[in-house]
N, C-alpha and C positions, 0 to 999 in steps of 0.2 A: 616242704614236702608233705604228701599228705600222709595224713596215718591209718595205717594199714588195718591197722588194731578196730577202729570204730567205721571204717570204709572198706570192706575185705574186698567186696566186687568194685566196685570205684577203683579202687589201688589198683589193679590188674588191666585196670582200662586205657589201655594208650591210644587208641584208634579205634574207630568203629570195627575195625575188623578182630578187635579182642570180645566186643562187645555181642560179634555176632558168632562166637564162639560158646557162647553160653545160650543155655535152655529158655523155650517161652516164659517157663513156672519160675524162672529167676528176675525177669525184667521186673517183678512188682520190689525186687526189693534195688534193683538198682535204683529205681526213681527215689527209692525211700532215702536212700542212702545219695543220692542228689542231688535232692530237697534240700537235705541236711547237713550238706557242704556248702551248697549255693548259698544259703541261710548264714552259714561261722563265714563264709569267705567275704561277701558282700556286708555284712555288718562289721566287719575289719575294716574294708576299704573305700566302703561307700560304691555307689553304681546306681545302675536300673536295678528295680528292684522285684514287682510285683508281674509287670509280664512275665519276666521270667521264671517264679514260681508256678505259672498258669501255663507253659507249655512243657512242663518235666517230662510227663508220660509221652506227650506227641513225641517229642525231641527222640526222648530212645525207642518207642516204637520205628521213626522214620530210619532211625540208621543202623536197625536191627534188622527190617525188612529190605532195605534200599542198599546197593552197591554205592554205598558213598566212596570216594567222589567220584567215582566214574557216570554214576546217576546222580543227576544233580538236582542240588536243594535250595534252594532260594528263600531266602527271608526279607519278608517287608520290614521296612527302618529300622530294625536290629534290637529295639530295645528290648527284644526276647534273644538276642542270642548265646547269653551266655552259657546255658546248658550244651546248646550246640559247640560252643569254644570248649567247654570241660571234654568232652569226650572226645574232640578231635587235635588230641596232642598237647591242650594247652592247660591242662587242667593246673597243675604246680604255680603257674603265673597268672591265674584269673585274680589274685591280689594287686595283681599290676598293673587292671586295667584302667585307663581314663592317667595313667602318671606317665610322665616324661620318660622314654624307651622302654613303657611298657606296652599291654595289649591293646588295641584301639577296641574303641566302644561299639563300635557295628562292626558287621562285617566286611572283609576288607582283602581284596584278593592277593596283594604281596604278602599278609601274613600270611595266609593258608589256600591249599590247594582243596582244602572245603570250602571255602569262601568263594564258594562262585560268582557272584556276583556285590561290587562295592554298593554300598547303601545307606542311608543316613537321613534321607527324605522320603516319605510317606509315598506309597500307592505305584512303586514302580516294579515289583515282582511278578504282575502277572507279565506283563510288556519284556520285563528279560526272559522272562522260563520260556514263555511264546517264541521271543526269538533263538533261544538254544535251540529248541522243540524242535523248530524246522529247519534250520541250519542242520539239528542230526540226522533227520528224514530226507535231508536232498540226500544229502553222502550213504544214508541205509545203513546209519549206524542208531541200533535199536537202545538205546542209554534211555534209562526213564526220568521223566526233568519233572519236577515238583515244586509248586509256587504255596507260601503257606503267607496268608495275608491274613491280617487282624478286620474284624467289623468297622473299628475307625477308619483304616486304611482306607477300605473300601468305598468309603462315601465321597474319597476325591473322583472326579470325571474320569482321570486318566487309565484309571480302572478298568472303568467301562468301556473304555476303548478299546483297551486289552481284549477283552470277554467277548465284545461287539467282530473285532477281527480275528480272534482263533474260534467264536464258531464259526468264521466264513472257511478259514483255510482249513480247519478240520487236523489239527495236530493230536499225535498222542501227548497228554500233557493232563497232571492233576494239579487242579488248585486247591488248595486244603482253607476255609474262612473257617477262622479262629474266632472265633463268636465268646466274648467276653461281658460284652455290650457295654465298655468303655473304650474310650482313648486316654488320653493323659487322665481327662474328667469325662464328665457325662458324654455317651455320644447323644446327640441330637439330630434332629430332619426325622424323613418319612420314613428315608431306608433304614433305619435301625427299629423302626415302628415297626418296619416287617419284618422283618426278622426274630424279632421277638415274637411275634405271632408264631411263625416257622417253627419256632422254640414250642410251643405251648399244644403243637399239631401234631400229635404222637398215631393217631388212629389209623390214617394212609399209610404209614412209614408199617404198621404192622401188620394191615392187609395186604400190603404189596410183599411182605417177606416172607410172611403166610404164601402167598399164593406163590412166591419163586418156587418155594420146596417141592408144590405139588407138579410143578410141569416144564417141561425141559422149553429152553431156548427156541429152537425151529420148529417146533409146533405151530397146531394153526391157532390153539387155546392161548399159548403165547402169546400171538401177534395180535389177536382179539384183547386181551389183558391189556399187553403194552399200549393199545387206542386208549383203551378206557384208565389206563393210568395217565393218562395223558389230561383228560376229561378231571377225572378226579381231585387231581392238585390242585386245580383249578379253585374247585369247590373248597377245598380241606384246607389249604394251605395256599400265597402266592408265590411259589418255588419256582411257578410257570417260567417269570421273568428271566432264570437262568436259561431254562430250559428253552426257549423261545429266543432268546442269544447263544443256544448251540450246546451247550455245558450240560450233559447229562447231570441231574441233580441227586445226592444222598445226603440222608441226614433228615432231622438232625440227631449226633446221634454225640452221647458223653465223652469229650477230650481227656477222661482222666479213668477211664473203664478199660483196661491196657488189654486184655482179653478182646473188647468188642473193638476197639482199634486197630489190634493186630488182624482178627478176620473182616471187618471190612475192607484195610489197607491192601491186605491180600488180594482179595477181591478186584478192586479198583487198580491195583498193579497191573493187571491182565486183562483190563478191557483197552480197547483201541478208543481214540477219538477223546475231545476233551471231555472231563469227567472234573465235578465240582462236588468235594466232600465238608460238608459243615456241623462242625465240630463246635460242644459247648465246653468252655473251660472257665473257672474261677480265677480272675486276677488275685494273685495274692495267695494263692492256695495253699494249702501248709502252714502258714502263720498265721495265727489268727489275728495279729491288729494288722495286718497286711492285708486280711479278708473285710475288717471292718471299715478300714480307713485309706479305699483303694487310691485313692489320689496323692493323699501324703504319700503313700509308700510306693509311686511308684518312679521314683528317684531320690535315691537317700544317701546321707554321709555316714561315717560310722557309729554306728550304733551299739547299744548293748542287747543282746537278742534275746537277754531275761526281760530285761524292761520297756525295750522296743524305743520308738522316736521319743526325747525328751525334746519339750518345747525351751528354744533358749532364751534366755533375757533379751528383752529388746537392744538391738544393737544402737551401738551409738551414732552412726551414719546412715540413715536412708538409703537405698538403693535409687536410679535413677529409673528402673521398674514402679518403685511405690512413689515417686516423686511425680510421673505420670498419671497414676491411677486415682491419686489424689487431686490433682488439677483438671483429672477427666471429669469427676463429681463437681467439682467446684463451678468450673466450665459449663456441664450441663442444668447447674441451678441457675446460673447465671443468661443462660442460652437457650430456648427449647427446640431450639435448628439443631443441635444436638445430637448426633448418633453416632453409637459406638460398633463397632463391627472385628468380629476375631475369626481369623481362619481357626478352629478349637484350640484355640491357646488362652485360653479364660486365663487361665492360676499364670503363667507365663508371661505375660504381656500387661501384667497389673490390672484383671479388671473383673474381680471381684466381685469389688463393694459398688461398681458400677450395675452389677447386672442386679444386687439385689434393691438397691437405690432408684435404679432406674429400668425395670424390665422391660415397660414396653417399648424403650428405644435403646437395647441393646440386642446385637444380634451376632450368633457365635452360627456361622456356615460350616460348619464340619471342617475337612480338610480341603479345601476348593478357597486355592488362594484366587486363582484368576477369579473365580463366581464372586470374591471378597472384593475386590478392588473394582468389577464392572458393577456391582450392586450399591455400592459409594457411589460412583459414576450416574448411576438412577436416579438415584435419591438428591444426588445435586442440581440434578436438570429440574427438580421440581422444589428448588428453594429448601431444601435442606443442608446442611453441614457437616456431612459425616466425615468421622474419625477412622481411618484405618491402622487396627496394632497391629504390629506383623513384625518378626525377625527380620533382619538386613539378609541371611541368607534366602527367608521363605520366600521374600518378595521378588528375591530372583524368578520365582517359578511363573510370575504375573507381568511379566517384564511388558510383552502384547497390550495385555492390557492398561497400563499405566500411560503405554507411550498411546496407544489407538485409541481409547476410551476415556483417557481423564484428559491426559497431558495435549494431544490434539485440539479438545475441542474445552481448553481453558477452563473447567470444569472445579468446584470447593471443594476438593478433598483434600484434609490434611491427613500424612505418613508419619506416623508416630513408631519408627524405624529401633527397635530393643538388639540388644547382641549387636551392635557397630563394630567392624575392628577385629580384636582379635578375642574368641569368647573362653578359649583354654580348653578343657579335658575333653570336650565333646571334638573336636579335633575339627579336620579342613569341613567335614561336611555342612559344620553347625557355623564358619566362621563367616564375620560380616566383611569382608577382606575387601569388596569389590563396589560397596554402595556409590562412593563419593564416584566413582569411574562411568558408572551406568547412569548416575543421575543428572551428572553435570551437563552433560549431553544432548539434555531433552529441551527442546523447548520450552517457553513459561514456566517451567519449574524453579523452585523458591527452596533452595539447600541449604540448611543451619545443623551445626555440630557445637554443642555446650561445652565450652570449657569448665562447670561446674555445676549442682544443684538449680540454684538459684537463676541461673540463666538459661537450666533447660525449661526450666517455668516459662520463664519470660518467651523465649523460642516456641514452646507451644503455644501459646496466645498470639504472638505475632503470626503465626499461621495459618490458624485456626482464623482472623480476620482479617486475611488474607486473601485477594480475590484472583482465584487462580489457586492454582496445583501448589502446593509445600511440602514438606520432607525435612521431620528435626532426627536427625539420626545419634544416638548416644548408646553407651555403651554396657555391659554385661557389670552387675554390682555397683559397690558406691562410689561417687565422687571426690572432690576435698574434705567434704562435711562444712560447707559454705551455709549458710545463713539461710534458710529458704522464706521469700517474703508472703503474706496469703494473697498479695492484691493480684490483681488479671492484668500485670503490666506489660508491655511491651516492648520491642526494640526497634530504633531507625534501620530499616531495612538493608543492607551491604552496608553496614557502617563498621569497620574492625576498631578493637578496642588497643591503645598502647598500654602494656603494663609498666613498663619499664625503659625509660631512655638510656640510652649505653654509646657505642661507638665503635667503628668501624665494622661491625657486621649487624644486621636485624635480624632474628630469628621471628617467623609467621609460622606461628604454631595455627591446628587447625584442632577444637575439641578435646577432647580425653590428653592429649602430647602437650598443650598447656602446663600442665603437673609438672611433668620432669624438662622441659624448657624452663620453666621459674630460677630452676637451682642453676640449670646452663647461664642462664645469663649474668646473673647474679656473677657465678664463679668467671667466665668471660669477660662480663662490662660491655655487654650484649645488648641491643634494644630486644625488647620480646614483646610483637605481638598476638592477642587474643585475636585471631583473622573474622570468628564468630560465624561469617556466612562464605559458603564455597560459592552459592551461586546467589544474586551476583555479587563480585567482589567485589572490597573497596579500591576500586582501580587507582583514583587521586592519592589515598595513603601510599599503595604500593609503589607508584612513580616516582612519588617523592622522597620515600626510603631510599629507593634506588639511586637517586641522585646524591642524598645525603650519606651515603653508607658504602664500602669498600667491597662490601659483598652480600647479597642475601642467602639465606638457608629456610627451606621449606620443608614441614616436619606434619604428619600424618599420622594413623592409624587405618590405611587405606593403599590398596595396590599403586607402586609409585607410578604406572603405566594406567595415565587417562586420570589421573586423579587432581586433588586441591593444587599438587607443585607443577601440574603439568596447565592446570590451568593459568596462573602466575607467568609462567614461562612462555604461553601464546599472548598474553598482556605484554608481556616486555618486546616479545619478537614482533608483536604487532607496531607499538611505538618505536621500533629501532634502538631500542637502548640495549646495550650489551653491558652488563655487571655479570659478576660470575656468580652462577646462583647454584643452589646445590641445592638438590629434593632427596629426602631424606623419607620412609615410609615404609609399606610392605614388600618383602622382595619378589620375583617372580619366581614362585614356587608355594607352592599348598604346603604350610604349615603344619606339621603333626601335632598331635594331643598334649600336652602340658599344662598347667596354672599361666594363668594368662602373662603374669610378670617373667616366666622363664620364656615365654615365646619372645614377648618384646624385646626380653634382654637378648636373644638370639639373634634379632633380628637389628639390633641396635638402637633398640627404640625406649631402653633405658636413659635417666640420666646420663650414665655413664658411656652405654654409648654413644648417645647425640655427642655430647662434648668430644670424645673421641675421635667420631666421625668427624668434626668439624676443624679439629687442631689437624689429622690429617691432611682435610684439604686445605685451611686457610691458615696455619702455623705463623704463616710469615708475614699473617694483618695483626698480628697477634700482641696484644702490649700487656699481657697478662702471666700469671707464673704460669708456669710448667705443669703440666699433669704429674699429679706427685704416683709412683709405682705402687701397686698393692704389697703392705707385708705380707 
């Protein structure tokens, strides 16, 4: 519970509607007192950490000003919303968030009826608030809808699309751009070049407010002004670009001046038509190593908030993040076909030490996964090599492109696929649940999932000289802590690996479910194998398991619908051989937030369940002891 004592406005705030119960002269101290919960809450539990210091002030101006939730508010990717979560009922359990039946990490519309809109992936709030916007305008229900999007957001296309179609349809609708001039890390491209310009252009902004005061609206001095403001941006600033897609333009004007916030917001409440307000705010704001150090802190585990982030010892198992980033350098010395390319997932996706190693052939596209995967696509058609890092959920967003632009026309790009599987706290939105399903599918595509360190190595290099489309997809932290070797070696292409001969059942583990198949077999008298490549498989191993073995079982970290046991399963139905084979994998259904081990175990994709699952169905192949009961 919170204490009333050090949070007196805070404590009395159950809803926005307590919130707007109190005076404009009080909101500076609620933020204060926001800050400084957000700050003890999130260094307890770890979260997002630094956007959400950077929109305190907007957060309680919007739902001081705004009939939340009946006006609704919409937030891009969420990793700002946790102020939003404190003041709308959830404040006591923001320590929960990201943990097994606690809060989820974005917002999320069955937890709350403020959470208008589910979110977790970049650049789609103006495209929902657009469509609430006019769904409320057919019906002539006057509700005010509010889209608040970050400068990174903003650089994905789909943005623009947005912006491009509600200036045409002409909704009442504000887009608020959160101008921090980061994403996770640096933003990059032209649009944030302008923008900071926009930043730095204060003289227009003061002659035009100037002259509001002198002359009313329907005047003719007015409509002469409003040309020549038109004219002038031009000159002063390039704001045009909104303005000329429809979006009346303000700003830009301090995110953290709650005074100049509340009377502009005012303002912008009560005009008709779309209206874009652009808003500067400090990532990090309030803490100062949070201000210095925006990218460490803008996802953190528990901290101590005297001391701030302590660096830890090197861990003793590599992550299969830095197992990549390192063979990306390696690769590139070895290579100068070479290029690496990140939808802005630099720190994320392990590439670093690549960009500073290698700048002129590394290349971070902002948030534009499809622009990332057709720019590979380019760069192949003229004898180059490029490397795509990209989550197993991002690449969903490029699916087009993959299949139209690389995968069609047989084209060198290898998928170096981070988050496979199941990724834990960041919940369904972040999860890789679906890759093996959508990949398998495609044409000429070349699918490898590492059973360990040391052969996700090997599986990059096999791809990478690879002629044709590839995809090593692995998974969220580290491996076994196998032996990783430095050579550029490689593997016989659909070749699966036997770990273990046994009897009467084979276990075809695919990746990451290696691990805990080791011990099943073991305890079983199981054959287990390492399958290594989903596409293509080793068809001759598999038949001849089949033949020799009483039953198979097929075990993933992948939707079991369309996946590695479903491909196994059109191999056998295609030979006519019927053995009873059992796929074992993700279930259908979108997975909540937890540590990645409680998902699996839920799902059965522990040790403990595999075996489980497997004495259920095949008990009676069974020449092995009993599953002994837990004390």
């Amino acid at each position: 519970m919170i204490d009333s004592n050090r949070y007196p406005r805070l404590a009395r705030i159950e809803s926005p509607a307590d919130l707007r119960q109190l005076p404009e002269s009080e909101l500076g101290e609620v933020a204060r007192e926001l800050r400084a919960y957000l700050i003890e809450s999130v260094a307890s539990s770890g979260g997002h950490f630094g956007a959400n210091l950077g929109v305190i002030e907007l957060t309680v101006v919007l739902h001081w000003l705004y009939d939340t939730p009946v006006d609704r508010l919409v937030w891009d990717v969420g990793h700002q919303c946790y102020p939003h979560k404190i003041l709308t009922g959830r404040r006591d359990r923001i320590t929960t968030i990201k943990k097994k039946d606690g809060l989820a990490p974005f917002p999320k519309r069955d937890e709350s009826e403020y959470d208008t809109f589910g979110v977790g992936h970049s650049s789609t709030s103006i495209s929902a608030a657009l469509g609430m916007a006019i769904a409320a305008q057919r019906r002539d229900d006057h509700r005010k809808v509010v889209a608040v999007i970050g400068d990174g957001a903003m650089t994905a296309g789909m943005a623009f699309e947005a912006l491009n179609h509600g200036g045409d349809v002409e909704p009442d609708i504000l887009v608020i751009l959160n101008d921090n001039q980061m994403s996770i890390s640096e933003n990059v491209g032209a649009l944030p070049r302008m923008l900071a310009r926009l930043m730095a252009s204060r003289t227009l902004n003061r002659i035009r407010e100037h002259g509001k005061k002198m002359m009313k609206r329907d005047g003719f001095l007015w409509r002469v002004t409003k040309r020549w403001e038109e004219h002038a941006k031009g000159m002063f600033v390039p704001s045009t670009l909104f303005e000329e897609l429809g979006f009346h333009y303000t700003g830009p004007i301090d995110g953290h001046d709650i005074p100049l916030l509340v009377s502009t917001l005012r303002t912008l409440k009560e005009l008709k038509g779309p209206q874009l307000l652009h808003v500067i705010t400090t990532k990090g704001k309030g803490y100062a190593p949070a201000e210095r150090e925006q990218i460490e802190y803008h996802a953190v585990g528990p901290f101590d908030p005297q001391a701030g982030l302590v660096k830890k010892a090197g861990a003793s198992k590599p992550t299969y993040t830095e197992i990549f980033g390192d063979w990306l350098c390696d690769m590139a010395a070895a290579d100068p076909r070479l290029y690496g390319i990140t939808p802005a997932m630099r720190e994320g996706s392990g590439l670093v030490r690549f960009s500073k190693e290698f700048p002129q052939r590394y290349f971070d596209v902002s948030i534009a996964e499809q622009h990332a995967v057709t720019l590979a696509a380019g760069m192949a058609c003229e004898g180059a090599k490029p490397v795509v890092a990209i989550y197993s959920t991002f690449l969903q967003r490029a699916y087009d492109q993959l299949i139209h632009d690389v995968a069609l026309q047989n084209l060198d790009v290898l998928f170096a696929i981070d988050r496979a599987g199941l990724v834990g706290p960041d919940g369904a939105t972040h999860a890789g649940s679906f890759d093996l399903s959508y990949l398998r599918c495609i044409p000429h595509m070349l699918v490898m999932a590492p059973a360990d360190e040391n052969e996700c190595r090997k599986m990059l290099t096999t791809g990478f000289l690879h002629d044709g489309p590839a995809a090593v997809r692995y998974p969220r932290g580290s491996g076994t802590g196998a032996a990783v070797s430095k050579e550029l070696a490689t593997l016989p292409i659909g070749k699966a690996e036997i770990r273990r001969r046994g009897h009467g059942i084979a276990l075809l583990a695919f990746g990451a479910m290696v691990a805990p198949c080791t011990k099943v077999a073991d305890t079983l008298d199981a054959t287990l194998v390492n399958m290594r490549f989903v596409k293509p498989l080793d068809e001759a191993l598999i038949l001849e398991l089949a033949k020799s073995h009483a039953a198979l079982v097929t075990i993933e970290d992948n939707a079991i619908a369309g996946g590695a046991g479903s491909a196994v399963a059109e191999l056998l139905n295609a030979h006519g051989i019927q053995v009873p084979l059992q796929q074992l994998g993700l279930s259908d259904r979108f997975l909540d937030h937890a540590s990645r081990e409680e998902l699996l175990a839920s799902d059965g994709l522990d040790a403990a369940g595999i075996e489980s699952s497997i004495r259920r169905r095949f008990g009676n192949l069974l020449v092995v002891p009993p599953l002994r009961s837990a004390v």
